[in-house]
C-alpha positions as CSV (number, residue, x, y, z in Angstrom):
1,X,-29.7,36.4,-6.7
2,X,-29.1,33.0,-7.4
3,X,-24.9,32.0,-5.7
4,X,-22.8,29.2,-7.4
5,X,-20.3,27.3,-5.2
6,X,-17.7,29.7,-6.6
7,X,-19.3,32.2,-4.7
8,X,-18.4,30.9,-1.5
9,X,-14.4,31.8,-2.9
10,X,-15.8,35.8,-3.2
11,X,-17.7,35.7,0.2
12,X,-17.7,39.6,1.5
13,X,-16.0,39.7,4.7
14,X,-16.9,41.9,7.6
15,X,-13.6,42.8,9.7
16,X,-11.1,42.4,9.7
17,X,6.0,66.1,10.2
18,X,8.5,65.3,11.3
19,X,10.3,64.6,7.9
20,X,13.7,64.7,6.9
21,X,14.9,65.2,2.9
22,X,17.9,64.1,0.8
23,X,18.8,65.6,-1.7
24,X,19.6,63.4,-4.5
25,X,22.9,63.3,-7.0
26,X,22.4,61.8,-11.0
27,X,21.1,58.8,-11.5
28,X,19.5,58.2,-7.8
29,X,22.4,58.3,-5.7
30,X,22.0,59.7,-2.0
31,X,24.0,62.4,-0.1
32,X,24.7,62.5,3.1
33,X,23.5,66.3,3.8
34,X,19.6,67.2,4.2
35,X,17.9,69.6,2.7
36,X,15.0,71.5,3.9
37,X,12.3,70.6,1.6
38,X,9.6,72.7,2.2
39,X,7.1,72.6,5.3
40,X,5.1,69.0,5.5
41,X,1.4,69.4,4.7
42,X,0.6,65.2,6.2
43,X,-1.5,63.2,4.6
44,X,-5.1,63.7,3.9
45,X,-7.5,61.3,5.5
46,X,-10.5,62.4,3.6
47,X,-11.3,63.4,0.3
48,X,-13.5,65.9,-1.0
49,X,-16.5,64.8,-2.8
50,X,-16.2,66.4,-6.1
51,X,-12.7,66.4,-8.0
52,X,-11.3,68.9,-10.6
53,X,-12.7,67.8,-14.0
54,X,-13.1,71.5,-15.6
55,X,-14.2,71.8,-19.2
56,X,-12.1,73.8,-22.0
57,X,-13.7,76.9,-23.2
58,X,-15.4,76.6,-26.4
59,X,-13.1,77.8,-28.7
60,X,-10.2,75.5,-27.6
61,X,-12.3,72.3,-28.6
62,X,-13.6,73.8,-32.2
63,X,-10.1,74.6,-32.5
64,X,-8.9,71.2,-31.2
65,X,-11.5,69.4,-34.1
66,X,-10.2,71.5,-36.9
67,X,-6.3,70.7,-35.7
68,X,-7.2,66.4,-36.5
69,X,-9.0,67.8,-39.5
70,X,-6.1,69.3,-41.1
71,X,-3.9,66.9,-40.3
72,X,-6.1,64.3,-41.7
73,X,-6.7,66.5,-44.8
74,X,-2.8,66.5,-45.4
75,X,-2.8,62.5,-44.9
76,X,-5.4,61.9,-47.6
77,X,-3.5,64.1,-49.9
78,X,-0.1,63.0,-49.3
79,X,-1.4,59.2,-49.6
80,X,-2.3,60.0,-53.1
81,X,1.1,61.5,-53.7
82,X,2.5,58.4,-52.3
83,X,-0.2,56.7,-54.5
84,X,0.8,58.3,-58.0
85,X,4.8,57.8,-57.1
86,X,5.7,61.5,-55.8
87,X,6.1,60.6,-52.7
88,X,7.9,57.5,-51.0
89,X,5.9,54.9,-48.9
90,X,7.8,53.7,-46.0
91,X,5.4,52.0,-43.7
92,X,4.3,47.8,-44.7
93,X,1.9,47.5,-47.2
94,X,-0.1,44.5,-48.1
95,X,1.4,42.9,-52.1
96,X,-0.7,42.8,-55.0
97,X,-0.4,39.2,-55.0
98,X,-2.1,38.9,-51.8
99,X,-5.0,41.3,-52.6
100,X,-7.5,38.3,-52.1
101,X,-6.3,37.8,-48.4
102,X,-7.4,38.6,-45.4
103,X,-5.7,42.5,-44.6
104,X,-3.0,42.0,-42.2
105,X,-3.1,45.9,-41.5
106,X,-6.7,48.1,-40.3
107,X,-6.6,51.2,-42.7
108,X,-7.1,53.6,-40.4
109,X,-4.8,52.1,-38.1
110,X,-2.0,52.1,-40.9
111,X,-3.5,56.0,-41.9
112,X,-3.2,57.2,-38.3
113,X,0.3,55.5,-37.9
114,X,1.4,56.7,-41.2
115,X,0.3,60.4,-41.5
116,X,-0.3,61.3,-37.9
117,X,2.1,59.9,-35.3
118,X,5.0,59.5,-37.5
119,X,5.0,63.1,-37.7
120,X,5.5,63.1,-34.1
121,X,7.3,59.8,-33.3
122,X,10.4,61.8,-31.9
123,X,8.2,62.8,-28.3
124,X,7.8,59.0,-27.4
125,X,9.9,56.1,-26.6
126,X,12.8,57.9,-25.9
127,X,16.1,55.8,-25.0
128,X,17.2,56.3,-21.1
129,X,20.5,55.4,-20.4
130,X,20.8,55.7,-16.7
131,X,18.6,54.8,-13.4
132,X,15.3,56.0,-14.2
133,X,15.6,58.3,-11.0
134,X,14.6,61.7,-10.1
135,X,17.4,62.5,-12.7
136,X,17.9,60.5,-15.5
137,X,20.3,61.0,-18.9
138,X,19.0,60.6,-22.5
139,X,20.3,59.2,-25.5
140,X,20.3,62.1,-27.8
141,X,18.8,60.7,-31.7
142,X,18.0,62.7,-34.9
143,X,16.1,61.9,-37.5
144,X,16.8,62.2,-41.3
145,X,13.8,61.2,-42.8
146,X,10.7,62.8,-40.9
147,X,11.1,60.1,-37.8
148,X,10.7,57.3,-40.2
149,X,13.9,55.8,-38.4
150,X,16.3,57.4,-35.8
151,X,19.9,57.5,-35.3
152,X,22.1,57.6,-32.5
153,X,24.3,60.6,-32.5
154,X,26.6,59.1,-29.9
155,X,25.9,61.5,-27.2
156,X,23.7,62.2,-24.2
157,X,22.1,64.5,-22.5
158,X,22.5,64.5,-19.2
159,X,20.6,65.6,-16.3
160,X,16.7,65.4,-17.1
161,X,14.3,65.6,-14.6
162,X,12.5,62.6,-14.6
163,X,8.6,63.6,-13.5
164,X,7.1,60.6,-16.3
165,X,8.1,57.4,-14.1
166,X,5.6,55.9,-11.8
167,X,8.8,56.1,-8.8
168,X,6.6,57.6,-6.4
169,X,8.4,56.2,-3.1
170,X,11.6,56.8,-4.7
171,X,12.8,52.8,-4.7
172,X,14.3,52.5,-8.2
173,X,17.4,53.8,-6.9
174,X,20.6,52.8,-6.9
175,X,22.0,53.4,-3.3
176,X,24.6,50.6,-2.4
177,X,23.4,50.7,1.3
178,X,19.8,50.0,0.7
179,X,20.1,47.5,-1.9
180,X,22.2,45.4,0.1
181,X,19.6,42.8,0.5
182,X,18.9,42.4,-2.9
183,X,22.8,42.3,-3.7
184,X,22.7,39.1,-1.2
185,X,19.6,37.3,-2.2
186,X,21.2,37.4,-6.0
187,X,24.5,36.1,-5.1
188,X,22.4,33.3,-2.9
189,X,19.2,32.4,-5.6
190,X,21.1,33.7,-8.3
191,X,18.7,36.3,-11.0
192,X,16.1,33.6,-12.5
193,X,14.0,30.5,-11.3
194,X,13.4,28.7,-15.0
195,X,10.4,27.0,-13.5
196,X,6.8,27.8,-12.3
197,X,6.1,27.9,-8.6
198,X,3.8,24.3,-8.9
199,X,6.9,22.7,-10.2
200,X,10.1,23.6,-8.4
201,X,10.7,27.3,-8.3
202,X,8.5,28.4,-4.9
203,X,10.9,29.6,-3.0
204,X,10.9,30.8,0.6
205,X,11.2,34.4,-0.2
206,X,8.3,34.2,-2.3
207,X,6.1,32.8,0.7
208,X,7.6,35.6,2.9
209,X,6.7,38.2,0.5
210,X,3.1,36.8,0.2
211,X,3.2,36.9,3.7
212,X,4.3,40.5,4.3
213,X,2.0,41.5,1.6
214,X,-1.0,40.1,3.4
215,X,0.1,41.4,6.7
216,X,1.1,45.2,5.0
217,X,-2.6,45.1,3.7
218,X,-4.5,43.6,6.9
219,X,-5.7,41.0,5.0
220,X,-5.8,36.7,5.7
221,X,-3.7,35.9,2.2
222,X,-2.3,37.0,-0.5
223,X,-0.4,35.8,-3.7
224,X,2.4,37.5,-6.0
225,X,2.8,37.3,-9.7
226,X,5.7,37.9,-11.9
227,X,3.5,40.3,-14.4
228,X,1.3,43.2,-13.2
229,X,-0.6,43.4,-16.5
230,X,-1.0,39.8,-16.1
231,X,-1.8,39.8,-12.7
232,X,-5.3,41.2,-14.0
233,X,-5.6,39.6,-17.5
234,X,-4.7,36.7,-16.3
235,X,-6.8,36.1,-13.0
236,X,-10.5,37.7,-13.6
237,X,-10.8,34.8,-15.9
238,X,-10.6,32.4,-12.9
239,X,-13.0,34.4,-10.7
240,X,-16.0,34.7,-13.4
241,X,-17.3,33.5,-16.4
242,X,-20.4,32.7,-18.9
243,X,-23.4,33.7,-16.6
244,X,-21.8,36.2,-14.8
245,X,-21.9,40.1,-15.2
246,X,-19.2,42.6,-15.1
247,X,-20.0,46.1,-13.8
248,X,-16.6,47.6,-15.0
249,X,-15.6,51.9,-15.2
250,X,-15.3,53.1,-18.0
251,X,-12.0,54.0,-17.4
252,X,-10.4,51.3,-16.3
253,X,-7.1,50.0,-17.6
254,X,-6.2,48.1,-20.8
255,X,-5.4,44.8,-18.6
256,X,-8.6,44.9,-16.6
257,X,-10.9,45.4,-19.9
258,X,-8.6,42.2,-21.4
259,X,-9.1,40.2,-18.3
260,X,-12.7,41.0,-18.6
261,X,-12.9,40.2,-22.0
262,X,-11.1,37.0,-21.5
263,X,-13.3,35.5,-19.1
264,X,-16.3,35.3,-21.2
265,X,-18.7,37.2,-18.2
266,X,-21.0,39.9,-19.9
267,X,-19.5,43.4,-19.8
268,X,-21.5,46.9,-18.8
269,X,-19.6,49.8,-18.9
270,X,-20.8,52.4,-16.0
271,X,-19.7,55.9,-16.5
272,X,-16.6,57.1,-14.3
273,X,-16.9,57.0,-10.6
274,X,-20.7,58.1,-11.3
275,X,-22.9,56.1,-7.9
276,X,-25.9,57.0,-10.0
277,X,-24.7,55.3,-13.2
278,X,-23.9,52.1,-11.3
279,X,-26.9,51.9,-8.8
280,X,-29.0,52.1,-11.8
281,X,-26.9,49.0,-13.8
282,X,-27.1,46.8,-10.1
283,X,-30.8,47.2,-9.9
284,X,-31.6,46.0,-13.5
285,X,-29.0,43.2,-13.4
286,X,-31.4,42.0,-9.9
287,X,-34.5,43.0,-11.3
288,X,-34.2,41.6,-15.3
289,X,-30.9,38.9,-14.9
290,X,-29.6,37.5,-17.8
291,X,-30.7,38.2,-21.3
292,X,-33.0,36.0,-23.0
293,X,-33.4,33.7,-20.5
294,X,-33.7,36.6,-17.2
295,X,-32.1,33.7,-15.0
296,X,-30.0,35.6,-11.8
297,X,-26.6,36.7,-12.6
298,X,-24.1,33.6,-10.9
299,X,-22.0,36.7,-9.9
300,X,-21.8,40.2,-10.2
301,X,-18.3,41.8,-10.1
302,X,-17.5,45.5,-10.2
303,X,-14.5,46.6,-11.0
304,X,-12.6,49.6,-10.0
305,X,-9.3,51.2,-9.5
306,X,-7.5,53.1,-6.7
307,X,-6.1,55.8,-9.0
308,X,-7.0,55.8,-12.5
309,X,-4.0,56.2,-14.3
310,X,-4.8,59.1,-17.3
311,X,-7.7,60.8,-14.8
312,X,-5.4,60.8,-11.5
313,X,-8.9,60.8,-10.1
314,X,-9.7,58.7,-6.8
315,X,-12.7,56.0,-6.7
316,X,-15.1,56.5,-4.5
317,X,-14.6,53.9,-2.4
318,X,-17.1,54.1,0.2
319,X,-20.0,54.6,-1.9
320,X,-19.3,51.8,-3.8
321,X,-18.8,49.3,-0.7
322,X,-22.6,50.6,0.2
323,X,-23.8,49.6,-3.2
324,X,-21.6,46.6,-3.0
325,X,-23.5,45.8,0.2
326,X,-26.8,46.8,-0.9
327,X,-27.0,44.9,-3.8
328,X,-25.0,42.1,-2.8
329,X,-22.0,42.4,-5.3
330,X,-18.2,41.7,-5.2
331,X,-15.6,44.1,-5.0
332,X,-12.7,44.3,-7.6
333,X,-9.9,47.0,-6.3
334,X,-7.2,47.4,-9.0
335,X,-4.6,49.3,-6.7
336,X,-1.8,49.4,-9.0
337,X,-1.3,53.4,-9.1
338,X,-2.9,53.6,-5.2
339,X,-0.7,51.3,-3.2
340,X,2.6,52.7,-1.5
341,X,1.3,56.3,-3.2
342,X,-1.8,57.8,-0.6
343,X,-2.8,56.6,2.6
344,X,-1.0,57.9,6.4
345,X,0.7,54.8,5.9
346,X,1.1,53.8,2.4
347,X,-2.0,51.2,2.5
348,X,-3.6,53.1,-0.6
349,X,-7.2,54.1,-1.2
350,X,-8.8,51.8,1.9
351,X,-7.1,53.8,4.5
352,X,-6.9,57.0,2.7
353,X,-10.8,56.5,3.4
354,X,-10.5,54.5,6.6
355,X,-12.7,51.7,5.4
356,X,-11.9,48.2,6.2
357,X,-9.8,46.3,3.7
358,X,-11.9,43.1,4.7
359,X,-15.0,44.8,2.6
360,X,-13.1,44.8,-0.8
361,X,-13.2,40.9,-2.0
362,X,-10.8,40.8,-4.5
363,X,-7.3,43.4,-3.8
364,X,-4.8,43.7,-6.4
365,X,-1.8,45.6,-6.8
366,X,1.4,45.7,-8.4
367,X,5.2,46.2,-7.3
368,X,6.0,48.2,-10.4
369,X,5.5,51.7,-9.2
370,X,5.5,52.4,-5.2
371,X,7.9,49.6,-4.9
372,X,10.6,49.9,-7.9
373,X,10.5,46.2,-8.8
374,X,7.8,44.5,-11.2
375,X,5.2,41.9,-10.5
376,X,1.8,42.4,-9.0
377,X,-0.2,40.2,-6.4
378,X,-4.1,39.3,-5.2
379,X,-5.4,39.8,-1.8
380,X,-7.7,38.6,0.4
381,X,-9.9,35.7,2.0
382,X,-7.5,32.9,2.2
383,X,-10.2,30.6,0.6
384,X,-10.0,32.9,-2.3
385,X,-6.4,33.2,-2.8
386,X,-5.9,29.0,-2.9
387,X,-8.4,28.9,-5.8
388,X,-6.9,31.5,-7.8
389,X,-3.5,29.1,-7.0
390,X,-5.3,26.1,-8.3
391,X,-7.3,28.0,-11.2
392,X,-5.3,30.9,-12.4
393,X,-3.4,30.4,-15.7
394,X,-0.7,32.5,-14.5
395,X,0.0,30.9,-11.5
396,X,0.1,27.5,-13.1
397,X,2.3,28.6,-16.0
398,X,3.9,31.4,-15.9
399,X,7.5,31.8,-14.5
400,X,7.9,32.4,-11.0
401,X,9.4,36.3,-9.9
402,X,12.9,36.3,-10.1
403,X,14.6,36.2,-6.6
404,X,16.1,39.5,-6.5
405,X,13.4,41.6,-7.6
406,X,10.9,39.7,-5.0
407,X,13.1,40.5,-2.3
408,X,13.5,44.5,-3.5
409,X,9.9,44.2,-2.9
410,X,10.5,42.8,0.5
411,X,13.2,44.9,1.8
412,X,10.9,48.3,-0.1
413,X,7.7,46.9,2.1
414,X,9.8,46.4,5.1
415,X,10.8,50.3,4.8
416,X,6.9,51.4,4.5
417,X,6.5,49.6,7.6
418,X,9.3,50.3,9.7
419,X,10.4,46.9,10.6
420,X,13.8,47.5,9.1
421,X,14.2,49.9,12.3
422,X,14.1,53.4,10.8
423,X,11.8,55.9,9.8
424,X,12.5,56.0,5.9
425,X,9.3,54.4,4.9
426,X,7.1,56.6,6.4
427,X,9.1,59.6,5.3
428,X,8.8,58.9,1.9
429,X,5.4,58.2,2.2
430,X,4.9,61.9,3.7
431,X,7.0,63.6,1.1
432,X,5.3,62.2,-1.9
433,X,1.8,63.7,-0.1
434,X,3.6,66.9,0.5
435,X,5.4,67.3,-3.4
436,X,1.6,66.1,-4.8
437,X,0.2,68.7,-2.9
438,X,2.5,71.5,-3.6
439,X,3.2,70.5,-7.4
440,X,-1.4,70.5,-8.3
441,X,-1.4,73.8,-6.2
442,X,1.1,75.9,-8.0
443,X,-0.4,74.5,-11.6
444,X,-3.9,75.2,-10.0
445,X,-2.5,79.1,-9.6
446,X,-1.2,79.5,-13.2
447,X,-4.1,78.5,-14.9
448,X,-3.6,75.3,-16.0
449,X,-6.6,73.1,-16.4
450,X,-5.5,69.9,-14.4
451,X,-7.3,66.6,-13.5
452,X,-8.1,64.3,-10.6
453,X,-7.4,64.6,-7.2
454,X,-4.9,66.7,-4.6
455,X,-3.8,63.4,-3.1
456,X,-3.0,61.7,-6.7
457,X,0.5,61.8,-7.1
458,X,-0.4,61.3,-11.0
459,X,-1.0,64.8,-12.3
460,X,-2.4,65.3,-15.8
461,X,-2.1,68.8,-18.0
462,X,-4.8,69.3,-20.7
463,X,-3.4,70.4,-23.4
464,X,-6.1,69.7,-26.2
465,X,-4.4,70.6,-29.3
466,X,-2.4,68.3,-31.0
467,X,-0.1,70.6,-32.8
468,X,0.5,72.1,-29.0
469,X,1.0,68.5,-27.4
470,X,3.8,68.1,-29.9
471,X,5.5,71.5,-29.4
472,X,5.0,71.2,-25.5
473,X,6.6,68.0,-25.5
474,X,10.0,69.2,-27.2
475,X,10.4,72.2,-25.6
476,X,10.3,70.7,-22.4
477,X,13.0,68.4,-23.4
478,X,14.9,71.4,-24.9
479,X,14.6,72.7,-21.0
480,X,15.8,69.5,-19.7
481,X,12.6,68.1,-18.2
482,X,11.5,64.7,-19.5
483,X,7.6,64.2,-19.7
484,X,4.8,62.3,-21.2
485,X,2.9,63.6,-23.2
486,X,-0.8,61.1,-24.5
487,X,-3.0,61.5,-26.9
488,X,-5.9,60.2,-29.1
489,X,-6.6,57.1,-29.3
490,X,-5.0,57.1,-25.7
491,X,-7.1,59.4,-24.5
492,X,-10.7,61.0,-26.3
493,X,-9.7,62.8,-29.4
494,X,-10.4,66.7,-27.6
495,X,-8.3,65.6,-24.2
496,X,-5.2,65.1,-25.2
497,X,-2.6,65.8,-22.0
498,X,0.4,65.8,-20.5
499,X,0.7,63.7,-17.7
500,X,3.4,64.1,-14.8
501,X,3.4,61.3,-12.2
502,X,5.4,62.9,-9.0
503,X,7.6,61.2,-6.5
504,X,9.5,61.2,-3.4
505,X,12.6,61.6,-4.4
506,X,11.7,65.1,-6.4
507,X,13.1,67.8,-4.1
508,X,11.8,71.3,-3.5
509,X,14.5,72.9,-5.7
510,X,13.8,70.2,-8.4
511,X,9.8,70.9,-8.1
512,X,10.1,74.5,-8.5
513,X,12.6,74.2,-11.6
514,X,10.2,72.0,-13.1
515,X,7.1,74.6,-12.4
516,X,9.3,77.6,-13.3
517,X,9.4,75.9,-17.3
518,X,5.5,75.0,-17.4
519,X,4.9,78.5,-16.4
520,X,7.1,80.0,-19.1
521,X,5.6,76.9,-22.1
522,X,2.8,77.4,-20.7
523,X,2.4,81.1,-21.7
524,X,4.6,80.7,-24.6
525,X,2.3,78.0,-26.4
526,X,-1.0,79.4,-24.3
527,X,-1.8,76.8,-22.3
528,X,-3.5,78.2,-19.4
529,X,-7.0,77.3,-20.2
530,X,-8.4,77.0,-16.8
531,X,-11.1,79.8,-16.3
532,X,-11.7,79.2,-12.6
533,X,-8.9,78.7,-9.5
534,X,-11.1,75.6,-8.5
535,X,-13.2,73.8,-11.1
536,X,-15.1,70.9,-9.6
537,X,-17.9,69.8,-12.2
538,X,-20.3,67.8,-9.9
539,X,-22.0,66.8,-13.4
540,X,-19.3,64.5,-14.5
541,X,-19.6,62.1,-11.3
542,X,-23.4,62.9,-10.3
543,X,-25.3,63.4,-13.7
544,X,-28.3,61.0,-14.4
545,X,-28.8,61.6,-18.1
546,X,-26.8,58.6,-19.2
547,X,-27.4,55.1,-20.7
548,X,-26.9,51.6,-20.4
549,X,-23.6,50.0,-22.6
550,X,-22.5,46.8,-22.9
C-alpha cells in the first residue's frame, strides 16, 4: 500500500471495594453522612464476546409497522383538511409567489415534523431549571394548541430523577468544596479568552490540561478543543483526504460521519462491530485500491467508538487492532461515551481490555460527560498532535476553552487520578461499574429487552411502538423520573427506545425507585418483550451475509 508523507503523522506505535457513598440532596449538593450503597461488584476487566442484541417477537414489529402506518394515514388526511381550509396550518410553508424557487423545506421532512412529532413534542426538550444532577427540577409547560407552542405555567416540579444526562462520574455538581478551583481560576482568567490559542489566548492552564490529558491516557501528546462535536468534524479533515479511504461503523456518531464527509476521503460503511464485515472491506481496499484508476489507497482509516451512544454496545477493540495490524491501517477511537465511564481506572475501552493505548493512532474524547465540563481533545504521537495544531481548522480558528471550564476538567482528572490526595476518583469510578451493573441486571429479570453491554453505563429500553414511546415517556414524568425517550429517524423505524445513561451519583435508594416505576410502566403499557433472561444474537456481530456500501 502505497504511504504519503502524511503517513509518517499516523505511524502505529508499539509501546508505550473498598467504596464509600454520599448520599446526595436536590440539585447535587453533598452530605456529610454515608450511606451504604449496596455491595461493590469492581470493575470488569474483560468482556464477553457476544452482547445482548435480542430481537422483538414477531408480532411487536407487524404491530410496530402498522402504528407509522396509521399515523401517516391520519397525516395525509389531515393535510388535505388543512389543504381545503378545515383545518389550520401552523408550520412555514413555502408562498405562491415563490413556487418557481428552489423548496426551502424537504416534504417529508415538513410531513414528519408536521403530523408526527408535533403530536409528541411535549416528551422532548424539556426546560431544567436546576443543576442537571442526580436530581434536577422541571419547568412545568402546557400546551393549548396540540404542542404547536408551550407555555410556562409558572411552576416547577421538583425533584426528578435525572437518569438522561451523560453525568456518569457525578462532576456536574455543585459542591462549594470541590469547585473551589474553578471558583479561583475564574476570579484569576476571568470566564472567556476572545481569541484563538495561535493568537493570544494559550494559556498555561490549557498546556497543563493537555499535559495531564496525555499523561491520564499514557500517551506522548495530546491537544484540547473547545467543541466535542467539533473536535471530530473538525479534525478528520486534516488527517485524510481525496485518495484516501474511510472504513467507518455504521453506527457511528453524527460528528464522525460529518467529519468524514468533510474531508473528501471515500466512505464504506462496515456493519456494527462485525470483524467479518471489516476484514472483508480491508482486503478489497489492498487487493482492488482506488476506483477507476485501482492505485493504493494513500491511507486507510477506521473509525470506531468506545461506547456507541444509542447501542451502549462496546467495540471490539482487540480484534480490530489485529486487523489494524494485519492490514496495515490506522486506528480512529472516538471515546467520548468510554472515557472516565469503564476501565479499573477510568482510562476507557483500552484498559477495560488491557491493550496498549500506543496501538490506537488517533484517541479522541470529550470532557462533556465523565468530566461535567465541555470540550474534547486528540491524543497521541506527538508528531501527530503538532500537525493537527498546524492543520486543523478548529485549532486555528476557533475560540480557545474558557478558563474555568478547562480547569473543572483539571481539577475532575486530578480526582480520577488521585493526585489531589484522596480516594474520590476512584470511588466514583467503582460506583458507576457497580450502579451499571445492578440497574441492566434488575431490567434483564423483568423482561425488558435491553441493549449493549453490562459495563456500558448507557442503558437502552426497546420499546418499538411509537404510540408506547409516547405514553412511556409521560408517565414516567408523571412518576417523577425524567428520561429520554428516541425514535425514528434517530434510531431504525422498528427500534425506537428509551435510553437511560446511569451515573455515580445515583444512589441505591434512587436506583431502586427508578426500577420499582419501569417495573409497574412496564407492565402497564406491556413492555416486557424479552423472551429469554440472556439474549446474545452472535448473528448481529459474526454474520457473513452482508454487502459492500459506500
Amino acid at each position: 500500500m502505497a504511504m504519503t508523507a502524511a503517513n509518517g503523522i499516523l505511524k502505529q506505535h508499539s509501546k508505550q471495594k473498598n467504596s464509600r457513598s454520599e448520599d446526595v440532596k436536590v440539585n447535587g449538593y453533598h452530605k456529610k453522612t454515608q450511606v451504604k450503597n449496596g455491595p461493590g461488584t469492581g470493575v470488569a476487566n474483560s468482556l464477553p464476546r457476544h452482547e445482548p442484541f435480542e430481537q422483538a417477537p414477531m408480532y411487536v414489529a407487524v404491530m410496530t409497522y402498522l402504528g407509522y402506518g396509521l399515523v401517516t394515514l391520519f397525516g395525509y388526511f389531515r393535510d388535505f383538511l388543512r389543504a381545503v381550509g378545515l383545518e389550520k396550518c401552523h408550520v412555514a410553508q413555502e408562498r405562491s409567489e415563490q413556487k418557481d424557487f428552489v423548496p426551502l423545506y424537504q416534504d417529508f421532512e415538513n410531513f414528519y415534523n408536521r403530523n408526527l412529532y408535533m403530536r409528541v413534542r411535549d416528551n422532548w426538550n424539556r426546560p431544567i431549571c436546576s443543576l442537571p444532577g442526580p436530581v434536577f427540577d422541571l419547568m412545568e409547560r402546557i400546551s393549548d394548541d396540540y404542542n404547536w407552542t408551550f407555555r410556562f405555567t409558572g411552576r416547577t416540579i421538583p425533584n426528578v430523577i435525572n437518569v438522561g444526562s451523560y453525568n456518569y462520574l457525578g462532576f456536574a455538581e455543585n459542591n462549594v468544596d470541590f469547585l473551589k478551583t474553578v471558583a479561583e481560576k475564574t476570579q484569576e482568567y476571568g470566564v472567556g479568552v476572545c481569541s484563538t490559542r495561535q493568537e493570544i489566548a494559550n494559556l498555561s492552564l490549557h498546556q497543563e490540561l493537555e499535559q495531564l490529558v496525555a499523561n491520564f491516557l499514557g500517551l506522548e501528546s495530546s491537544m484540547a478543543f473547545g467543541m466535542g462535536f467539533a473536535t471530530n468534524s473538525m479534525n478528520i479533515p486534516a488527517l485524510v483526504g481525496k485518495g484516501c479511504l474511510i472504513l467507518s461503523d455504521e453506527l457511528n456518531h453524527t460528528s464522525l460521519i460529518l467529519g468524514a464527509r468533510l474531508s473528501g476521503a471515500t466512505i464504506r460503511v462496515f456493519k456494527h462491530n462485525n470483524m467479518h464485515s471489516l476484514e472483508k472491506m480491508l482486503r478489497e481496499a489492498i487487493c482492488s485500491g482506488q476506483p477507476r484508476t485501482h492505485r493504493p489507497w494513500k491511507k486507510i482509516l477506521i473509525m470506531v467508538e468506545g461506547i456507541y451512544s444509542m447501542e451502549g454496545s462496546v467495540v471490539r477493540l482487540p480484534e480490530i487492532l489485529a486487523l489494524k495490524k494485519k492490514y496495515k491501517a490506522y486506528l480512529y477511537l472516538d471515546e467520548a461515551h468510554s472515557i472516565g465511564a469503564v476501565g479499573p481506572t477510568g482510562r476507557g475501552v483500552t484498559e477495560l481490555f488491557n491493550v496498549n493505548a500506543a496501538d490506537v493512532d488517533i484517541m479522541m474524547g470529550t470532557f462533556t460527560k465523565s468530566f461535567g465540563a465541555c470540550g474534547g481533545y486528540i491524543a497521541g504521537k506527538k508528531v501527530l498532535v503538532d500537525y493537527i495544531r498546524r492543520h486543523s481548522h478548529s485549532a486555528i480558528y476557533a475560540t480557545a476553552m474558557s478558563p474555568p471550564v478547562t480547569e473543572q476538567v483539571i481539577r475532575a482528572m486530578k480526582c480520577i487520578m488521585g493526585q489531589d490526595g484522596g480516594d474520590e476518583g476512584i470511588r466514583r469510578v467503582r460506583q458507576l461499574a457497580e450502579n451499571t451493573r445492578y440497574f441492566r441486571a434488575r431490567l434483564k429479570e423483568m423482561g425488558f429487552i435491553i441493549y449493549g453491554n453490562d459495563d456500558s453505563p448507557v442503558v437502552p429500553i426497546l420499546l418499538y411502538m411509537p404510540a408506547k414511546v409516547v405514553a412511556f415517556a409521560r408517565e414516567m414524568l408523571r412518576r417523577k423520573i425524567g428520561v429520554v425517550v428516541v425514535g425514528f429517524p434517530a434510531t431504525p423505524i422498528t427500534e425506537a427506545r428509551a435510553r437511560f445513561c446511569l451515573s455515580a451519583a445515583h444512589t441505591r435508594p434512587m436506583l431502586d425507585q427508578v426500577l420499582h416505576h419501569l417495573n409497574e410502566v412496564g407492565d402497564m403499557l406491556c413492555l416486557k418483550f424479552s423472551r429469554r433472561s440472556l439474549a446474545p444474537r452472535p448473528d448481529l456481530e459474526d454474520r457473513t451475509d452482508f454487502h459492500t456500501e459506500e
